[in-house]
MARKOLVO-104851 format. One record per residue (C-alpha): residue number from 1; x, y, z; residue in one letter. Coordinates in Angstrom, 1 decimal, decimal comma, always signed. Last residue first. Layout:
<sites>
SITE_seq_c1_c2_c3_type
SITE_NUM_X_Y_Z_A;
...
</sites>
This chain:
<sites>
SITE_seq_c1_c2_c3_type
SITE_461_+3,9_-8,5_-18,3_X;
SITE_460_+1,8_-11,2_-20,6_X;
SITE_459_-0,5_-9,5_-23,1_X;
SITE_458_-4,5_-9,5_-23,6_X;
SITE_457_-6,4_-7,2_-26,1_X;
SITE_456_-9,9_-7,6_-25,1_X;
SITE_455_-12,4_-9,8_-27,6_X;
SITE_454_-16,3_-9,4_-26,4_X;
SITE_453_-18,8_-12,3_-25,3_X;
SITE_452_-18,1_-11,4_-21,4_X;
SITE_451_-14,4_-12,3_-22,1_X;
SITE_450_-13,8_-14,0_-26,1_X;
SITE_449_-11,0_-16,1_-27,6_X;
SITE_448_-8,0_-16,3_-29,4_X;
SITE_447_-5,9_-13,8_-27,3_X;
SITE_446_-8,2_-15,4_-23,7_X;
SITE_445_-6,5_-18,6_-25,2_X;
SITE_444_-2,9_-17,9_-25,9_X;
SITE_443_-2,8_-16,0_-23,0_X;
SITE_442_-3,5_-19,3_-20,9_X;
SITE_441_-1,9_-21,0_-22,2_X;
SITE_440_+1,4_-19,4_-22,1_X;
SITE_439_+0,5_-18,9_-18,5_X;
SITE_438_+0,1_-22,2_-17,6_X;
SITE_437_+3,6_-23,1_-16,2_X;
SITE_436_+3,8_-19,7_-14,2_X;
SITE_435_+1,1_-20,0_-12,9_X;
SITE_434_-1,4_-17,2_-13,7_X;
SITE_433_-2,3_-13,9_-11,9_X;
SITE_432_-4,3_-11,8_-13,2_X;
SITE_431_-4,3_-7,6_-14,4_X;
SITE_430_-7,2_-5,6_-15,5_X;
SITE_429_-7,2_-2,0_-17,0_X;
SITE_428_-9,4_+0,7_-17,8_X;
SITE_427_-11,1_+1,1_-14,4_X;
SITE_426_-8,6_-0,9_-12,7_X;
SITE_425_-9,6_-4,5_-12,0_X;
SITE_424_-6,9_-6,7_-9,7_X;
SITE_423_-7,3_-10,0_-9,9_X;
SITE_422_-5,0_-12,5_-7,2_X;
SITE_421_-3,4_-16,2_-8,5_X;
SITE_420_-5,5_-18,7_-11,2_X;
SITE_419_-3,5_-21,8_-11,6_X;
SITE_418_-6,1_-23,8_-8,9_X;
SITE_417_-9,1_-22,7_-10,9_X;
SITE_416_-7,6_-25,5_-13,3_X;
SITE_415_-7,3_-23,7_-16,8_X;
SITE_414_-9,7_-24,9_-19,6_X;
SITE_413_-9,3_-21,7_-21,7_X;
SITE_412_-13,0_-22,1_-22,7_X;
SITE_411_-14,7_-22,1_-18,7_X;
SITE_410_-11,5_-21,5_-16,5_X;
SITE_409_-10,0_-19,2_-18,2_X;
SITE_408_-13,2_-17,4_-19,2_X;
SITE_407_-14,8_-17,9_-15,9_X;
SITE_406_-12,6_-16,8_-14,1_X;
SITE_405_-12,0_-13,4_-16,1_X;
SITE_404_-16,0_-13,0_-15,7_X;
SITE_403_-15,9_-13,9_-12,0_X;
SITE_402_-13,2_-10,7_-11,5_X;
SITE_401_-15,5_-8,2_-13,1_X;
SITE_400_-15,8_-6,4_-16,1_X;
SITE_399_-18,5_-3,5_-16,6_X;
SITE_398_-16,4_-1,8_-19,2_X;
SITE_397_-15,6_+1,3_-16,9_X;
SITE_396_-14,6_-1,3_-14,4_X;
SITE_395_-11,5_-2,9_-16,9_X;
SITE_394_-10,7_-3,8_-19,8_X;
SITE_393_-7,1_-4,0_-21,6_X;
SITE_392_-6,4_-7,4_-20,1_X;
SITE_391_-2,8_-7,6_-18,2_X;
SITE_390_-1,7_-11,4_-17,7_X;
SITE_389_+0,7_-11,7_-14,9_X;
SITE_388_+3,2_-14,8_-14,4_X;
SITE_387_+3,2_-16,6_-11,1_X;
SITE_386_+5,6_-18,8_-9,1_X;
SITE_385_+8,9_-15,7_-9,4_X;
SITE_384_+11,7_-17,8_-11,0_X;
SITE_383_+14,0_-19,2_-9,0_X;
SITE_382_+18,3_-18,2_-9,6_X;
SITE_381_+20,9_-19,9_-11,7_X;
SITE_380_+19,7_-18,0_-14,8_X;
SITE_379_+23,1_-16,4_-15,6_X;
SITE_378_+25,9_-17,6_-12,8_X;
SITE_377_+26,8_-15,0_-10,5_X;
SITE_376_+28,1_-17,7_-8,1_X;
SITE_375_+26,2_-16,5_-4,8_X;
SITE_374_+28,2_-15,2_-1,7_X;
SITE_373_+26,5_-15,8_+1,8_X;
SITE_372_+27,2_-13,0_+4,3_X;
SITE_371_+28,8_-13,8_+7,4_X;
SITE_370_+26,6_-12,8_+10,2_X;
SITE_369_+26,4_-10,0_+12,7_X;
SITE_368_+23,6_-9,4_+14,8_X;
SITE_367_+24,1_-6,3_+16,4_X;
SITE_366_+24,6_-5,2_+20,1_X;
SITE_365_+21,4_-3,8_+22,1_X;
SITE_364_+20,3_-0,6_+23,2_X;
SITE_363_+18,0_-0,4_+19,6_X;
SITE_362_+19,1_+3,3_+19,0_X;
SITE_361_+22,8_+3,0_+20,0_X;
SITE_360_+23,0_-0,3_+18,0_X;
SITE_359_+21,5_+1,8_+15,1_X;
SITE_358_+23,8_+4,5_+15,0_X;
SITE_357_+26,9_+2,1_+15,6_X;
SITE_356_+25,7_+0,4_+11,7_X;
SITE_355_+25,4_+4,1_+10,4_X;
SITE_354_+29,1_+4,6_+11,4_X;
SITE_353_+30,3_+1,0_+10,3_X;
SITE_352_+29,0_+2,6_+6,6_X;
SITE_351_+32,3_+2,9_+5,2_X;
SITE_350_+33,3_-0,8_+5,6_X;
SITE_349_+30,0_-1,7_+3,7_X;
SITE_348_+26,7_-3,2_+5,6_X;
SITE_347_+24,5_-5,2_+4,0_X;
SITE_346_+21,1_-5,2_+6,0_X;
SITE_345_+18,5_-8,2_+6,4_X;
SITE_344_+15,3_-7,4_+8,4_X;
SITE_343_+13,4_-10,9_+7,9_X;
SITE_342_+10,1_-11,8_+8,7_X;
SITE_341_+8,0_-13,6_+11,2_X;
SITE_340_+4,1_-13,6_+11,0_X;
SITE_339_+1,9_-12,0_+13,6_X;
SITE_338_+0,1_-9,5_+11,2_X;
SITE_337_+3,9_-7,9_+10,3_X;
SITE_336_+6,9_-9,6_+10,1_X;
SITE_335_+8,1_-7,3_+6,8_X;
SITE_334_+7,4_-3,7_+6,6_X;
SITE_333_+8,4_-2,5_+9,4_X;
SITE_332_+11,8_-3,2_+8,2_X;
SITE_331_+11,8_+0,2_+6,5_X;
SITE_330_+10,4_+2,2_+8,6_X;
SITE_329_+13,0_+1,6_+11,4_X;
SITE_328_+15,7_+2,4_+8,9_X;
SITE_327_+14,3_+5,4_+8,1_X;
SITE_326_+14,5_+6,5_+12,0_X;
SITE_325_+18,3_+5,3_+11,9_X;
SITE_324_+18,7_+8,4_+10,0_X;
SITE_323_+21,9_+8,0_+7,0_X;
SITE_322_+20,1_+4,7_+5,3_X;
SITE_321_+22,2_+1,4_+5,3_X;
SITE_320_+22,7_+0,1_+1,8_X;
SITE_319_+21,2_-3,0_+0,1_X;
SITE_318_+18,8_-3,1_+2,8_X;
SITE_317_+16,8_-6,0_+2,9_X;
SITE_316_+13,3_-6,4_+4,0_X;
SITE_315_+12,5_-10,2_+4,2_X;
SITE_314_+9,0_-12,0_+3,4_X;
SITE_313_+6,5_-9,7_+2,7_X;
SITE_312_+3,3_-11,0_+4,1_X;
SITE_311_+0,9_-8,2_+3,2_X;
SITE_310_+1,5_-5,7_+0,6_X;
SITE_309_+1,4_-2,1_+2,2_X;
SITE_308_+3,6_+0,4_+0,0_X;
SITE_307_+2,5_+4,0_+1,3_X;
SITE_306_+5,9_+5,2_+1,3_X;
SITE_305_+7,8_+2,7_-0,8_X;
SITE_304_+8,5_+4,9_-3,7_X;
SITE_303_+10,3_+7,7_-1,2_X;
SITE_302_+12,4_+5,2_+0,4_X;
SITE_301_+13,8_+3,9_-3,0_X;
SITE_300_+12,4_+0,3_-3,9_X;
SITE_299_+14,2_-2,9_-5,1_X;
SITE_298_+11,2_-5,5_-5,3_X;
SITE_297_+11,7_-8,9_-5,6_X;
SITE_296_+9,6_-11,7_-6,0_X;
SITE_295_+7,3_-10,2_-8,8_X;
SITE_294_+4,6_-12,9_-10,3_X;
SITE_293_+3,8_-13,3_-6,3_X;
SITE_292_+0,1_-11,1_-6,8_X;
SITE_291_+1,3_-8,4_-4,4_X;
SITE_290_+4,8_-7,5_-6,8_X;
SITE_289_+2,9_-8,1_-10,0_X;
SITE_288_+0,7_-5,3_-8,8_X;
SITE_287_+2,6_-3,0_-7,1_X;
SITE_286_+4,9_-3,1_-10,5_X;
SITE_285_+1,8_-2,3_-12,8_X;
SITE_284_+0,9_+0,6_-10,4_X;
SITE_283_+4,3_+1,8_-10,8_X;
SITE_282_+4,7_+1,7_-14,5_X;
SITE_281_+1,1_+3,2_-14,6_X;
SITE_280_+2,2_+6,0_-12,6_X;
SITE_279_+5,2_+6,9_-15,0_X;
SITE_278_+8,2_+6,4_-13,5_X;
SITE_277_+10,7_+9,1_-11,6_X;
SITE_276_+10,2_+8,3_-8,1_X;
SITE_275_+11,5_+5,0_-8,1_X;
SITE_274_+10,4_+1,0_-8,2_X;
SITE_273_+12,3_-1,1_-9,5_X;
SITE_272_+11,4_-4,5_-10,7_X;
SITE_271_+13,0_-8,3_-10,3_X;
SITE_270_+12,0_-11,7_-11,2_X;
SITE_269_+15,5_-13,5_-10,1_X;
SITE_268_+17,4_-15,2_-13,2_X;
SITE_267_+20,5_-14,1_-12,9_X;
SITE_266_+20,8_-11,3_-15,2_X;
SITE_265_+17,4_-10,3_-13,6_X;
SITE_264_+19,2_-10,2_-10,0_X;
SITE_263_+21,8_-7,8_-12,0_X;
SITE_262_+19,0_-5,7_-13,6_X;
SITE_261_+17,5_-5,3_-10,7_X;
SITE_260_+20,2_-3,9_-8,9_X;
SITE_259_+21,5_-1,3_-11,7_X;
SITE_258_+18,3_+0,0_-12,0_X;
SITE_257_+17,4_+0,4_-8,0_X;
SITE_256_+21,0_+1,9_-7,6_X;
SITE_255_+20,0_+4,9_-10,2_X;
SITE_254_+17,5_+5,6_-7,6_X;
SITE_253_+19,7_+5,9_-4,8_X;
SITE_252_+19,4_+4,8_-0,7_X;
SITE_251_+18,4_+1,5_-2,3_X;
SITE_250_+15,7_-0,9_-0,2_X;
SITE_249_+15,5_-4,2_-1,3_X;
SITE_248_+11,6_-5,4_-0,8_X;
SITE_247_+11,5_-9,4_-0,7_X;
SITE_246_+8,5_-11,8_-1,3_X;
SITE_245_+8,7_-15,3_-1,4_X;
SITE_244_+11,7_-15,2_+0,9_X;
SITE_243_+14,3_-17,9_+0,0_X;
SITE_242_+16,3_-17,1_+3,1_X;
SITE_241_+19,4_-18,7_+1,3_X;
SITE_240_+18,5_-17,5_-2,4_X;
SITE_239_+17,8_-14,4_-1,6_X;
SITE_238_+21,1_-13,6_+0,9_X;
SITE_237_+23,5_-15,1_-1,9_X;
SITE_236_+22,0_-12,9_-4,5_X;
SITE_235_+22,4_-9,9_-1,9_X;
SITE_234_+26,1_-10,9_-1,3_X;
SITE_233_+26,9_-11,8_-5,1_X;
SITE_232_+25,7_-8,1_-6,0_X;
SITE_231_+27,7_-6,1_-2,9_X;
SITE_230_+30,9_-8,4_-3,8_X;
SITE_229_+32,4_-4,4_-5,5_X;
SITE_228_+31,2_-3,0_-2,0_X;
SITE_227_+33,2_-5,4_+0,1_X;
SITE_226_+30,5_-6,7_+2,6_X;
SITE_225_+29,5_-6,5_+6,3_X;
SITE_224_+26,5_-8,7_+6,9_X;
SITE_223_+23,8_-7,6_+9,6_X;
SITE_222_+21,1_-9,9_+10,7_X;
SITE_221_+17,4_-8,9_+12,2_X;
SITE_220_+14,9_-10,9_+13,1_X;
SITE_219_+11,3_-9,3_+12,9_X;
SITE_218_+8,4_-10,8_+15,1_X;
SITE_217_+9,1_-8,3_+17,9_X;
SITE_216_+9,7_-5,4_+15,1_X;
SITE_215_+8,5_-2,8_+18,2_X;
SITE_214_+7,7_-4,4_+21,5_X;
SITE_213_+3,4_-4,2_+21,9_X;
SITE_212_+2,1_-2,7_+19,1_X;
SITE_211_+1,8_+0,6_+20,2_X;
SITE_210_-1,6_+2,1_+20,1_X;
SITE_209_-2,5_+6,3_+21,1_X;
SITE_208_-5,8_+7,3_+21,3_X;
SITE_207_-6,9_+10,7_+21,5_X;
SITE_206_-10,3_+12,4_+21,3_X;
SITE_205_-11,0_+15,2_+19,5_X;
SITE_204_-12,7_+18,2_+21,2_X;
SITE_203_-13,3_+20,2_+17,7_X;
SITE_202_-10,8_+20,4_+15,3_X;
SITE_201_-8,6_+22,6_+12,8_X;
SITE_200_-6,8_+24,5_+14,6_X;
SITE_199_-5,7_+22,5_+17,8_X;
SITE_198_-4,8_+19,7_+15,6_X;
SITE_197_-2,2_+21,8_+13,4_X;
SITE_196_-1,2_+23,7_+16,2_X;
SITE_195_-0,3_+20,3_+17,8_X;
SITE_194_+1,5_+18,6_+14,9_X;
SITE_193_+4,3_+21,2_+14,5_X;
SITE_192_+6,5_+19,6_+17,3_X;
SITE_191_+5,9_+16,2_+15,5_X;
SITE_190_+3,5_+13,7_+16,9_X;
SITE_189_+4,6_+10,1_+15,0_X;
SITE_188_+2,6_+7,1_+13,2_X;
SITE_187_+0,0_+9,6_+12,4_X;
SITE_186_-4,0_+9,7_+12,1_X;
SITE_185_-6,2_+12,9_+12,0_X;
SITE_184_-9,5_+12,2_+11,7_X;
SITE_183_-11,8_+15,4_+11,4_X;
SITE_182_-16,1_+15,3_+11,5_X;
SITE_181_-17,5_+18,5_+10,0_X;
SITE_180_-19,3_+21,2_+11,5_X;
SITE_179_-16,5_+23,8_+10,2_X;
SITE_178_-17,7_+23,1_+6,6_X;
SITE_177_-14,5_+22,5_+4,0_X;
SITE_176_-12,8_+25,2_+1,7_X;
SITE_175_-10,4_+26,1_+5,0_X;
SITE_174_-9,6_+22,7_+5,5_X;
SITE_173_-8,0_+22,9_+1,8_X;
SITE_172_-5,9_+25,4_+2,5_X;
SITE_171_-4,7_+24,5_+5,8_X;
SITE_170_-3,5_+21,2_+4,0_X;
SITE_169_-1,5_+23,1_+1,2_X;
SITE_168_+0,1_+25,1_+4,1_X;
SITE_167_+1,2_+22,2_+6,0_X;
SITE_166_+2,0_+19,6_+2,9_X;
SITE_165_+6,2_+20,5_+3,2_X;
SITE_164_+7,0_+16,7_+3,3_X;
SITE_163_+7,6_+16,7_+6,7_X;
SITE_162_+4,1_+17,9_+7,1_X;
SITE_161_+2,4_+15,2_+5,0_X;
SITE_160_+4,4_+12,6_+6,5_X;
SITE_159_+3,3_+13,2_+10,0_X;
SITE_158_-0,1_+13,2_+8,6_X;
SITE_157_-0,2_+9,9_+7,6_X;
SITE_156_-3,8_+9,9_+7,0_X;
SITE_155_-5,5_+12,9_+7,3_X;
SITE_154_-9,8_+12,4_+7,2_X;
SITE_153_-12,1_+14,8_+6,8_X;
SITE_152_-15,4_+14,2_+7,2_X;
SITE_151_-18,9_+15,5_+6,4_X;
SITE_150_-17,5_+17,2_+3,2_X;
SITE_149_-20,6_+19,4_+1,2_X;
SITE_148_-18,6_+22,5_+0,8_X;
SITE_147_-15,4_+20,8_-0,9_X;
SITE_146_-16,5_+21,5_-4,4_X;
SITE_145_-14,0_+20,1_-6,8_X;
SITE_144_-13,0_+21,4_-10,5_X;
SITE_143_-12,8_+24,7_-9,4_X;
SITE_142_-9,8_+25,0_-11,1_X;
SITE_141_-8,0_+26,2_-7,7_X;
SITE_140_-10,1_+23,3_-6,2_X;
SITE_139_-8,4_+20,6_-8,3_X;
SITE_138_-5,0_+22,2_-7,7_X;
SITE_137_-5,9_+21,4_-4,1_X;
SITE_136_-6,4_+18,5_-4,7_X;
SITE_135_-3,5_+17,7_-6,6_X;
SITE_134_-0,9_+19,2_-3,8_X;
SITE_133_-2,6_+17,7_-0,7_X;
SITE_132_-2,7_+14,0_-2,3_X;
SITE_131_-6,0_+12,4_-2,9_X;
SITE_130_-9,1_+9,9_-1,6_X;
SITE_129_-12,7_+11,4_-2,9_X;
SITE_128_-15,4_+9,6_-1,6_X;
SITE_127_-19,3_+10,5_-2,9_X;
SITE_126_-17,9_+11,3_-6,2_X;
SITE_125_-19,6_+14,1_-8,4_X;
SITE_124_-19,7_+13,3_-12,5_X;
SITE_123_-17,6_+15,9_-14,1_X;
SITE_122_-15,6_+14,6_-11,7_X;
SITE_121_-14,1_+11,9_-13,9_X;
SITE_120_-13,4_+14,5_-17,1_X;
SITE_119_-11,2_+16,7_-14,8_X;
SITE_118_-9,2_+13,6_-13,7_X;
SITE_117_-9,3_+12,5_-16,9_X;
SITE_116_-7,8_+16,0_-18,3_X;
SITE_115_-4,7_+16,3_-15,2_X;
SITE_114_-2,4_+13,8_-15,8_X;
SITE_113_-0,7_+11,9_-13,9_X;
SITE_112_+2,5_+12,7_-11,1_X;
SITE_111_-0,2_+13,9_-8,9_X;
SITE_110_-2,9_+12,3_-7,3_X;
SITE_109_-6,8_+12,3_-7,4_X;
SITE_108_-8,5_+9,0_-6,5_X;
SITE_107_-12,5_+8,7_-6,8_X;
SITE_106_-15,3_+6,7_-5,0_X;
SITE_105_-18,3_+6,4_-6,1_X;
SITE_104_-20,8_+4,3_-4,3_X;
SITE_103_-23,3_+2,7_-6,6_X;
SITE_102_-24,6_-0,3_-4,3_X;
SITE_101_-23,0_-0,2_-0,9_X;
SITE_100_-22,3_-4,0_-0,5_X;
SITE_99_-18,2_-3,9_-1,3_X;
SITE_98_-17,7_-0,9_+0,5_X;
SITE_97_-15,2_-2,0_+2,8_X;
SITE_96_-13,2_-3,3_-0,6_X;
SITE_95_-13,8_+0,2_-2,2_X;
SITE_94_-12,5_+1,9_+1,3_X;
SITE_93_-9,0_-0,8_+0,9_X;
SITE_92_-8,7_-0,2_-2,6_X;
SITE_91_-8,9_+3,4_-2,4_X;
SITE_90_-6,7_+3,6_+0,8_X;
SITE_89_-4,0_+1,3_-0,8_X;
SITE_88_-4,3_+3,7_-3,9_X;
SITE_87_-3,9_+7,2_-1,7_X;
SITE_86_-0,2_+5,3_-0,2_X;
SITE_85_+0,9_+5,0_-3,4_X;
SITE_84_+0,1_+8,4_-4,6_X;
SITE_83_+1,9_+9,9_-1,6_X;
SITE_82_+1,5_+11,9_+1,5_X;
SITE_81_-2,7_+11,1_+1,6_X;
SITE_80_-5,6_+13,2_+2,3_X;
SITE_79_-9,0_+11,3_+3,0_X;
SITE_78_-12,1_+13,4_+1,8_X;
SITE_77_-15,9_+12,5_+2,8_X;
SITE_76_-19,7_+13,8_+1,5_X;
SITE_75_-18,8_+14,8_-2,7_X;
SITE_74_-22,3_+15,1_-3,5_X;
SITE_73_-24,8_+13,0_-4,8_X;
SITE_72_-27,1_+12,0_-2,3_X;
SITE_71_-28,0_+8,5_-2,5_X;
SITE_70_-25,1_+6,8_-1,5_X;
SITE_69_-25,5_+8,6_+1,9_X;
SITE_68_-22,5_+7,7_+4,2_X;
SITE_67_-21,8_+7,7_+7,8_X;
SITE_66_-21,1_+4,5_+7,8_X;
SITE_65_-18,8_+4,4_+4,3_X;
SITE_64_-16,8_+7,7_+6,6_X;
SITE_63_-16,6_+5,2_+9,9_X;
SITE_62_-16,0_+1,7_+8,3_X;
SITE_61_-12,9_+3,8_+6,3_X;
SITE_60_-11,6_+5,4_+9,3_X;
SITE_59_-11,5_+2,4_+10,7_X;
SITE_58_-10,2_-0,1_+8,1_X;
SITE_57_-7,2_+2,3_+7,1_X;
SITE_56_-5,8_+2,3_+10,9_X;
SITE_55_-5,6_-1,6_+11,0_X;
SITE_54_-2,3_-1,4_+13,3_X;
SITE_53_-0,3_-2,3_+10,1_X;
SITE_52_+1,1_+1,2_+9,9_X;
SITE_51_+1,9_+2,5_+13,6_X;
SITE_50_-0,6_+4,5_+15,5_X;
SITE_49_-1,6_+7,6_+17,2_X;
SITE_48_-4,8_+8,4_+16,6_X;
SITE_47_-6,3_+12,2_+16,5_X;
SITE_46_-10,2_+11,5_+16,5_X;
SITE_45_-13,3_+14,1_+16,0_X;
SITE_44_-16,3_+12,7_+17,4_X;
SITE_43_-19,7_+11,7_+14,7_X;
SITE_42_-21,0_+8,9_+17,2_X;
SITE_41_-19,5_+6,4_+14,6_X;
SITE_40_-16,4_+7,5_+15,1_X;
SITE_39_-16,6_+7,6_+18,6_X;
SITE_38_-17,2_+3,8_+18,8_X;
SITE_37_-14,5_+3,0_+16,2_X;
SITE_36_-12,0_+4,5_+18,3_X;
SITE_35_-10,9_+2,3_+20,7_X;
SITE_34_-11,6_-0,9_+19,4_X;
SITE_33_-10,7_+0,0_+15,8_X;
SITE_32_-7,1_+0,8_+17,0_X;
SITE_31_-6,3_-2,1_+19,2_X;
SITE_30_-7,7_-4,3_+16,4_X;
SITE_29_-11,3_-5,6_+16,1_X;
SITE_28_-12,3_-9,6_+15,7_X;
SITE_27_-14,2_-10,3_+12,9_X;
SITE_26_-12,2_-8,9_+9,8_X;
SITE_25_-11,9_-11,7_+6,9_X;
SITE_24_-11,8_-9,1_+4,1_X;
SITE_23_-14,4_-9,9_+2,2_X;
SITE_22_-16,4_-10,7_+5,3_X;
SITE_21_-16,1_-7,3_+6,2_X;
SITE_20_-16,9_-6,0_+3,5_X;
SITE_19_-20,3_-7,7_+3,8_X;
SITE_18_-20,1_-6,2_+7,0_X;
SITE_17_-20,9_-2,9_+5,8_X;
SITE_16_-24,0_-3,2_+4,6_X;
SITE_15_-25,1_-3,7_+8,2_X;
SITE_14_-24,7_+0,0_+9,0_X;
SITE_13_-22,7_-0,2_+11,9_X;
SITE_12_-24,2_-0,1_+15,5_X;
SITE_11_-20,8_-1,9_+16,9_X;
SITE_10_-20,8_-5,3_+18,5_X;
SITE_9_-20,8_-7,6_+15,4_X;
SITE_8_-17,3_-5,4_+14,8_X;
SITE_7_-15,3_-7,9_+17,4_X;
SITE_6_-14,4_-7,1_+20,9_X;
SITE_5_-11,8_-9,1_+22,3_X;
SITE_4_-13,2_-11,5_+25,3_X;
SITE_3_-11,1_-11,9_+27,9_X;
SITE_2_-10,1_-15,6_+28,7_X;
SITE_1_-10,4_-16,1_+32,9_X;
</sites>
């Protein structure tokens, strides 16, 4: 007998919602949604225990856009976040959801940029605000945000938070928010300080924990033991064997991202780091030539990548073995995920045989040991990336929308709709993908010509 899995047409959801829905592709319900989506919508508190990819984001973000009033406007929902990346997948992810509430406003509020058009944005009261612990509540101390109002709470990653330090910052900010309202709390892992957390800030929660099924089942996983000084030639090698279209290389150092991108650049590979230390625009530039295909490789430190959720990444390759085997596990979760098979490829120096044990302890299985494949480090012997990205200096705040950059280059620019890759619109920014053989023509036509009757400056990344 074939079991049925439930699918979202069997929820009481506010019908507006599966228009989003759609947009996504989402019929059928995950683990995750199926067992908690029906107390979320009856108003209960949740603690979920689940691993990223389980379609976590999508729950709590059908229940907080169900339970909201566009019309009244006040701030009515607040997801914490560990990290600015992470609080940008959630915003795209709720906006996307949200895509046939008319007028919802929605705002992110992170650190690391500045402070004044944060200020200036709430001048005008969101119904969502998405954030990280330390900027909201710096918000609040300026009185900038009014928390009273909040109808649910929602703390994503909250594992994260408090080994990052976010557990007084967090108890803070539940303490500016009603007691009647409705708490998520969601978390890969249950630390020791988790409970007392829980415990004091809800109200009968119910728990649900997910695995999915035998951890990195779709993820092969090879180990190469390299010289450090043929550490270059073995990654190249690795890349152009497996051929990934997508690849994260994981650096255990920042100045190691630098110095690794610009040796796959020297030969050819479309390469960026991303680190700790850039400006937020650089890194939200970055995620998006690296989700659009116009960035095949991206050489990340662990702290960058939290929050870093581009489907279908190819390979995960470690360009040095991390010290916890635990940060190893993260890593490679990133790749084979949503049934596919991916790649968890690790170079592995002499001096880091320790770390390599660590992990066959961990895993209670031998290693898969492989000899690595050495590239010629010949200049401009390696594929270029399929896509280029054009960024356009317009974005939500000046009413443009992804049909009016199709239309442009495919209307006067002439471009097959074919060349055209992913658009992302930012609210003073937009960014699109173009084939990498008609990109030049294409920015020489949006630079001579009009979008939505008005001239935008336009330049290739």
């Amino acid at each position: 007998m074939t079991v049925r899995l439930p699918e979202f047409s069997d929820l009481p959801l506010n019908p507006a919602l599966l228009q989003g829905l759609d947009a996504f592709g989402h019929v059928q319900m995950t683990p995750i949604q199926a067992q908690g989506l029906p107390a979320l919508l009856e108003g209960r508190d949740l603690i979920a225990q689940a691993p990223t990819g389980s379609g976590k984001t999508a729950a709590f973000g059908l229940a907080l856009l169900h339970h909201l009033d566009p019309l009244q406007i006040r701030l009515q929902a607040l997801v914490l976040c560990p990290t600015r990346e992470l609080a940008d997948q959630v915003s795209k992810h709720i906006r996307k959801l949200a895509t046939g509430i008319a007028n919802l406003k929605l705002l992110t509020l992170t650190g690391g940029i500045a402070l004044g058009p944060q200020l200036a944005s709430l001048t005008h009261t969101p119904h969502v605000v998405v954030g990280t612990p330390g900027r909201v509540l710096e918000l609040l101390a300026k009185k900038a945000l009014d928390l009273r109002d909040i109808r649910m709470l929602v703390l994503d990653e909250s594992d994260r938070m408090l080994d990052m330090g976010f557990e007084e910052p967090i108890r803070k900010i539940v303490a500016r928010t009603p007691k009647q309202r409705q708490t998520l709390l969601f978390s890969a892992t249950w630390p020791d300080n988790m409970g007392a957390v829980a415990d004091s800030i809800m109200r009968n929660p119910l728990t649900v924990a997910v695995e999915t099924g035998e951890p990195h089942a779709n993820i092969e996983q090879r180990f190469f033991e390299v010289d450090p000084a043929r550490k270059p030639a073995a990654l190249a090698g690795l890349l152009m064997e497996y051929n990934p279209e997508s690849a994260v290389v994981f650096c255990n150092m920042r100045r190691d991202t630098e110095e690794v991108v610009s040796s796959l650049t020297h030969l050819g590979f479309t390469a960026a780091a991303l680190h700790g230390d850039m400006e937020q625009r650089d890194r939200e530039e970055v995620l998006v030539r690296f989700a659009n295909r116009s960035c095949q490789v991206l050489v990340a430190s662990d702290v960058a990548a939290r929050g870093l959720d581009v489907e279908s990444i190819g390979a995960v390759i470690n360009y040095e073995l991390p010290t916890d085997p635990a940060v190893y596990v993260h890593r490679i979760g990133r790749t084979g995920r949503a049934g596919r098979k991916g790649f968890a490829l690790s170079l592995c120096t002499p001096r880091e045989i320790a770390r390599a044990q660590a992990l066959e302890v961990q895993q209670g299985a031998p290693l898969n040991w492989q000899k690595p494949p050495m590239a010629a480090l010949r200049p401009n012997s390696a594929p270029r990336a399929a896509m280029a990205t054009l960024r356009i200096d317009a974005g939500r705040t000046d009413k443009l929308r992804p049909g009016d950059i199709v239309g442009a280059l495919t209307g006067d620019a002439g471009l097959p709709a074919d060349a055209l890759g992913k658009i992302d619109i930012f609210p003073t920014r937009s960014y699109v993908a173009i084939a990498q053989s008609k990109a030049g023509q294409a920015l020489a036509r949006l630079q001579a010509g009009k979008i939505k009757g008005r001239k935008f400056r336009v330049r290739k990344l």
